[in-house]
C-alpha positions as CSV (number, residue, x, y, z in Angstrom):
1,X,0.0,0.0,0.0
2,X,2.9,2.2,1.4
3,X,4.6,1.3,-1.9
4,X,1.4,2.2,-4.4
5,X,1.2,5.7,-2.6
6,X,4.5,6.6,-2.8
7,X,4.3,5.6,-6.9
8,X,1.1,7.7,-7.2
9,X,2.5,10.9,-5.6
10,X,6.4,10.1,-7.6
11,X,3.9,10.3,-10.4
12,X,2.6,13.9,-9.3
13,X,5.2,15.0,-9.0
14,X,7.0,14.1,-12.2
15,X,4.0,16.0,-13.6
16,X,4.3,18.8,-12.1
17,X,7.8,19.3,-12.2
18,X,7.3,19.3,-16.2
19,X,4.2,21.2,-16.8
20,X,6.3,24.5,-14.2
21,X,9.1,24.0,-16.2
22,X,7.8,24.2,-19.6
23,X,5.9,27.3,-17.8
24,X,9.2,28.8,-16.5
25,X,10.6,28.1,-19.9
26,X,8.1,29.9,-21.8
27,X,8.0,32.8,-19.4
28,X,11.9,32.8,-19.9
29,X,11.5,32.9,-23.6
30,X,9.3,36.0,-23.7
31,X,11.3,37.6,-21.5
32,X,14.3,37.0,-23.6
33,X,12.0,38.3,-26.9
34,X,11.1,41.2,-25.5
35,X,14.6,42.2,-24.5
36,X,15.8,41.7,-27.8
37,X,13.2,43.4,-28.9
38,X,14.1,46.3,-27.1
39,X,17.7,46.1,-28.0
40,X,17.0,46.1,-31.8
41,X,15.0,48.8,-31.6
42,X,17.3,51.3,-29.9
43,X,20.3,50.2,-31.6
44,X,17.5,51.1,-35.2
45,X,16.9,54.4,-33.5
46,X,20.8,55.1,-33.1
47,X,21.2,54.0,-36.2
48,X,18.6,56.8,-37.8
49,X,19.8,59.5,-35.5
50,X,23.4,59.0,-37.0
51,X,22.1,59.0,-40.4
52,X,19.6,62.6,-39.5
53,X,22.8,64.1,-37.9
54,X,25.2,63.3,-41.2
55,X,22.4,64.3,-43.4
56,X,21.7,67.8,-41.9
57,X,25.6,68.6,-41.6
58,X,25.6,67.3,-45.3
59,X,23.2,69.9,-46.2
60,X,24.5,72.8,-44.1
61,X,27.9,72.7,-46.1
62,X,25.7,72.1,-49.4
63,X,26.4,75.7,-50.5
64,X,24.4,78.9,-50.4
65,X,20.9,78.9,-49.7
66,X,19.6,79.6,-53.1
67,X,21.8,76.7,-54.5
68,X,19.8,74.3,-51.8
69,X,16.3,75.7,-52.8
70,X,17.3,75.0,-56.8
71,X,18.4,71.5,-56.1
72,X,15.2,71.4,-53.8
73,X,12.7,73.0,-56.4
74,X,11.3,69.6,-57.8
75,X,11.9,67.3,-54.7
76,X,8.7,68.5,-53.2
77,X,6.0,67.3,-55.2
């Protein structure tokens, strides 16, 4: 009886040792997403700044300002 017991709650047990893992595991996972996530999109939004900074020093040693608004004149429409 003793025996039969003890195999029933070993049982449980091995259960529920596997379904809070794969629960852990999961939760783990989204974590790590979300992080990378994150990290992507700051090291994008870096990235853009650099390019916004090079491109308005770019066009502030472009020449006069009447030079800029005639290379400008069609880009608008």
């Amino acid at each position: 009886m003793t025996g039969i017991l003890l195999g029933i709650i070993g049982a449980v047990a091995a259960v529920g040792g596997l379904i809070l893992g794969r629960w852990m595991g999961r939760a783990e996972g989204k974590r790590a997403g979300r992080k990378e996530g994150y990290y992507d999109a700051l090291r994008e939004q870096t990235g853009q700044v650099d390019e916004g900074r090079k491109a308005v020093a770019k066009g502030r040693d472009a020449g006069t300002p009447d030079d800029r608004l005639r290379r400008n004149d069609g880009a608008w429409q």
